[in-house]
C-alpha positions as CSV (number, residue, x, y, z in Angstrom):
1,X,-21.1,134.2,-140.7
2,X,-24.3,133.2,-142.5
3,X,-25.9,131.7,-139.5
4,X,-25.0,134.3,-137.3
5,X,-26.5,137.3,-139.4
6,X,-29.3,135.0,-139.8
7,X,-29.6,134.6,-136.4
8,X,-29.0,138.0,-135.4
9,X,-32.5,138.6,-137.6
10,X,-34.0,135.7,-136.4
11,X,-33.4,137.6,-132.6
12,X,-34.8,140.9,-134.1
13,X,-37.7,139.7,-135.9
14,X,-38.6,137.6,-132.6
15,X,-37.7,141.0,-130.5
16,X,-40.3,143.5,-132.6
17,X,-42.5,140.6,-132.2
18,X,-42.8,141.1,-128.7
19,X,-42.7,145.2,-129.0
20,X,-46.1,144.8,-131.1
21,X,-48.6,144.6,-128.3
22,X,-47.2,147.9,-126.8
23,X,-47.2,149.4,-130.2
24,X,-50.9,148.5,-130.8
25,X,-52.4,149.4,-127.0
26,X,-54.2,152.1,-128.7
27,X,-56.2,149.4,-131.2
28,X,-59.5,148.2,-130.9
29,X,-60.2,145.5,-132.8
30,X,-63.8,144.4,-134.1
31,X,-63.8,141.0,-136.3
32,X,-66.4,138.7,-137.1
33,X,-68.4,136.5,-140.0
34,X,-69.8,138.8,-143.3
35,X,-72.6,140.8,-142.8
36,X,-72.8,141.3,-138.8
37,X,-72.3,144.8,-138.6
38,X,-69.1,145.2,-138.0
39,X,-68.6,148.3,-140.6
40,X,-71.3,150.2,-138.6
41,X,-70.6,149.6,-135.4
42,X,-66.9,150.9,-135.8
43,X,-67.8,153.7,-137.5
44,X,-70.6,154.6,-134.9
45,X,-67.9,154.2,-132.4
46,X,-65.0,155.5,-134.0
47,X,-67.7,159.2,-134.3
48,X,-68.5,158.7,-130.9
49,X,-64.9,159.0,-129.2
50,X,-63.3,160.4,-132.2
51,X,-61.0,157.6,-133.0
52,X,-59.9,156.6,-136.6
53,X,-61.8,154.3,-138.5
54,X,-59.2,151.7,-140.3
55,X,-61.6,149.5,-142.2
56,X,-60.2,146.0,-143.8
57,X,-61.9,145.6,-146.6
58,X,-61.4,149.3,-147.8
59,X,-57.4,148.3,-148.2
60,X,-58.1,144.6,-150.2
61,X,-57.2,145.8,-153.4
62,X,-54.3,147.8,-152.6
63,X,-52.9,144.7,-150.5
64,X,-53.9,142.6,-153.1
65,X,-51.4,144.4,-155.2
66,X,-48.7,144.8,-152.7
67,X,-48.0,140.8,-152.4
68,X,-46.8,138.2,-154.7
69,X,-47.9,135.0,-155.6
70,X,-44.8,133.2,-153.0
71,X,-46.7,135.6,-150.3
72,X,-50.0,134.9,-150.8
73,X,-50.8,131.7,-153.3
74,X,-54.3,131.7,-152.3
75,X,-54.8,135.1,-152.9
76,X,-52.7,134.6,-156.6
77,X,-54.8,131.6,-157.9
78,X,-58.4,133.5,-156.9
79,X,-57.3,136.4,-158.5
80,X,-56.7,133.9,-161.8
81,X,-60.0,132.8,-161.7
82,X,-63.1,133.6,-163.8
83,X,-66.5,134.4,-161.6
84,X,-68.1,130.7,-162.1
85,X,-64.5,129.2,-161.0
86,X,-64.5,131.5,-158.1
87,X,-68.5,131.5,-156.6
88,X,-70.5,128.6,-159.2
89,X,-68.0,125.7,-159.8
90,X,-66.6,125.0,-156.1
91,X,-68.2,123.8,-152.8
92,X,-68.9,126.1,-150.2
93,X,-66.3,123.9,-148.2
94,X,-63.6,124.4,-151.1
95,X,-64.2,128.0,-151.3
96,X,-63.7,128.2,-147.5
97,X,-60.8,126.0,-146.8
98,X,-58.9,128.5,-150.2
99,X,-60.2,131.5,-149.7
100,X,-56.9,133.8,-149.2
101,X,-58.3,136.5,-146.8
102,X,-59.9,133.1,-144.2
103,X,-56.3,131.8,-144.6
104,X,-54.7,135.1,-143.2
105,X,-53.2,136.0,-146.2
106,X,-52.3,139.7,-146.2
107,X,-52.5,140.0,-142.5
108,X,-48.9,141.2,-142.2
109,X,-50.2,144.3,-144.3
110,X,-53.1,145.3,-142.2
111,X,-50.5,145.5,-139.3
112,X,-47.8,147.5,-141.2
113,X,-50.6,149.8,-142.0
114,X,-51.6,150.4,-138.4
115,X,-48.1,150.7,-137.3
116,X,-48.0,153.7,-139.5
117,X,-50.8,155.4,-138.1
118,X,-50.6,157.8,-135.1
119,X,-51.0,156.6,-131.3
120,X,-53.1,159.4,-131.1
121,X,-56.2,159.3,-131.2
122,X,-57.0,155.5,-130.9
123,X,-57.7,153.6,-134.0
124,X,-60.5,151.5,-134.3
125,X,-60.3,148.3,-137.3
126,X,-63.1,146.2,-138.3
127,X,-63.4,143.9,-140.7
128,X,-64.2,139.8,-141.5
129,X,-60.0,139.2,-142.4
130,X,-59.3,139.9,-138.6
131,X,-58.8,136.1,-137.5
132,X,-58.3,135.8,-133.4
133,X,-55.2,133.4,-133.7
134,X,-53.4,136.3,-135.4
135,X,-55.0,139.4,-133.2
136,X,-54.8,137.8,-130.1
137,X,-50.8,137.7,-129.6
138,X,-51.4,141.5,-130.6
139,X,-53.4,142.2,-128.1
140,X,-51.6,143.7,-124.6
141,X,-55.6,144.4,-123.4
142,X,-57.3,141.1,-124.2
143,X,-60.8,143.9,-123.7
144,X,-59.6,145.6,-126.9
145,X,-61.0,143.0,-129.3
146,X,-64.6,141.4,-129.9
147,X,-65.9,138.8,-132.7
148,X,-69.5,140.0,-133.9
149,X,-71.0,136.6,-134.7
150,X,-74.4,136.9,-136.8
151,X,-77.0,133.8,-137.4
152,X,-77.7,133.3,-140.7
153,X,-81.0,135.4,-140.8
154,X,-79.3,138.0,-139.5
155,X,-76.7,138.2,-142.3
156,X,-79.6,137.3,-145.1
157,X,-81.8,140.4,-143.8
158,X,-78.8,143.0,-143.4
159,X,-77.5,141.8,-147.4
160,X,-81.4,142.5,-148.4
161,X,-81.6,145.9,-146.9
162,X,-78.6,147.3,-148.6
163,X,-78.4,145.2,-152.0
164,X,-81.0,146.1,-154.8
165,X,-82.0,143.1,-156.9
166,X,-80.0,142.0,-160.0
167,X,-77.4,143.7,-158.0
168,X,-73.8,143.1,-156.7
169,X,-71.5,140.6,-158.0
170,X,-73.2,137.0,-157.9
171,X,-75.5,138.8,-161.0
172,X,-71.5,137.8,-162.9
173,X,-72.2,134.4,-162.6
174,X,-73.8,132.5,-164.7
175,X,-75.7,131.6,-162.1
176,X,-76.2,134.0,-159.2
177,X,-78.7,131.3,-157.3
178,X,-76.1,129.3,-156.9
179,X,-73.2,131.3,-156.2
180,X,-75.6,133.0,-153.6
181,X,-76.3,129.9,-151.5
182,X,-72.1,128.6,-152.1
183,X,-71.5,132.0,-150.4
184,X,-74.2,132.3,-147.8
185,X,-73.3,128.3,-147.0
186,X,-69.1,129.3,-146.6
187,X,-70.2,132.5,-144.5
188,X,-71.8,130.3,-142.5
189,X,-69.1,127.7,-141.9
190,X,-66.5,131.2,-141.6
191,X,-68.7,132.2,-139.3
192,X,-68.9,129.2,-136.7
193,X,-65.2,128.7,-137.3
194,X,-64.5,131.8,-136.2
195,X,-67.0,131.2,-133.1
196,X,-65.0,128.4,-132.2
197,X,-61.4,129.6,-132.5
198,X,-62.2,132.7,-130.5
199,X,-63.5,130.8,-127.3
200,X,-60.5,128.4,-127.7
201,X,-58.3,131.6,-127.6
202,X,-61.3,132.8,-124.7
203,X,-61.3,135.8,-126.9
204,X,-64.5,137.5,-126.7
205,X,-67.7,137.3,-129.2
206,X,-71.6,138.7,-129.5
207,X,-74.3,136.6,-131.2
208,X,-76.1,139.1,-133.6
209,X,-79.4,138.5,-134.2
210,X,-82.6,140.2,-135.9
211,X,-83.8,141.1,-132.8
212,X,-81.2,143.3,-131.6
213,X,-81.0,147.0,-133.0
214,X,-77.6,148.9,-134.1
215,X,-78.1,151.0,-130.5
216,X,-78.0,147.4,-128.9
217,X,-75.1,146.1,-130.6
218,X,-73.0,149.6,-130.4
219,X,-74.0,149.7,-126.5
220,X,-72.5,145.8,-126.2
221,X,-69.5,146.1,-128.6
222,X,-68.7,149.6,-125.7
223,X,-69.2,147.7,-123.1
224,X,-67.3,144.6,-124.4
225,X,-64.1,147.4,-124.8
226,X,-64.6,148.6,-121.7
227,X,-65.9,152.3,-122.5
């Protein structure tokens, strides 16, 4: 009897699996390394058409306390650490291969949250934690998703223009020059990792560079969806 209840969920797990595309037809997804845009772009968009705006990192905290350390271990053991454990003491490639919301953790959560929301009007999420090996088998319009990829001066001048010196959280370090470049040097890796598994999946993705203005990027994200 065991097996066959578990079973019987295995078939009904594997079954709303295959219902989530259809559920999510009304999503447009906008993913992408730290500091490409992203946040603007969607909300530009989502005032344009009058979607809803579902942005990632707004929700961190309250899905940080909706999981448990079996769930999410990465996620657990950051949350444990000081600020010189978590930005000074690693490598950039440390940081990167543990960090929870790179690994996916949480994911599950940003979909139960959009499965509440209504089909109408569309919904429009953005955000760095949207990895394309976990959107794409969400997606029933391959169109409704795009990778915003910035190059490193890109990210540098758009973290200048809305930072104020001495502020943000590096300035809890004991050493905010270092645990600037450790997080500038894993954004970049993120960032190229994220270029790379999105052409694998031949998901699509836009270079973002200094010389291109938020009209130019909101006109190619449009265009990318199709609008």
């Amino acid at each position: 009897m065991g097996q066959e209840r578990d079973a019987a969920r295995t078939a009904e797990e594997l079954a709303d699996a295959a219902a989530l595309p259809a559920r999510l037809r009304h999503v447009y997804w906008i993913g992408g390394g730290s500091g490409a845009g992203k946040s603007t772009i969607a909300r530009r968009l989502a005032d344009r058409y009058g979607w809803h705006l579902y942005a990632t990192d707004d929700v961190m905290r309250d899905h940080a306390g909706r999981t448990t350390p079996e769930e999410a271990p990465f996620l657990h053991e950051f949350m444990a650490m000081d600020m010189d454990e978590r930005w000074v003491d690693r490598s950039p490639e440390a940081m990167l291969e543990t960090f929870h919301w790179f690994r996916g953790e949480g994911f599950g959560l940003i979909v139960e949250d959009l499965l509440h929301l209504p089909q109408n009007p569309c919904v429009i999420v953005e955000g760095f934690r949207l990895l394309p090996h976990l959107v794409k088998p969400l997606l029933a319009v391959p169109e409704h998703a795009v990778w915003l990829l910035p190059t490193p001066d890109f990210r540098q001048a758009a973290i200048r223009s809305r930072s104020r010196p001495e502020e943000g959280f590096v300035w809890r370090t004991s050493d905010p020059a270092k645990a600037g470049w450790n997080i500038a040097e894993r954004d970049r890796m993120y960032t190229r990792r994220l270029q790379q598994e999105a052409e694998c999946l031949q998901l699509r993705t836009l270079q973002v560079d200094t010389s291109m203005t938020e009209d130019d990027l909101g006109e190619q994200v449009a265009t990318a969806f199709g609008l």
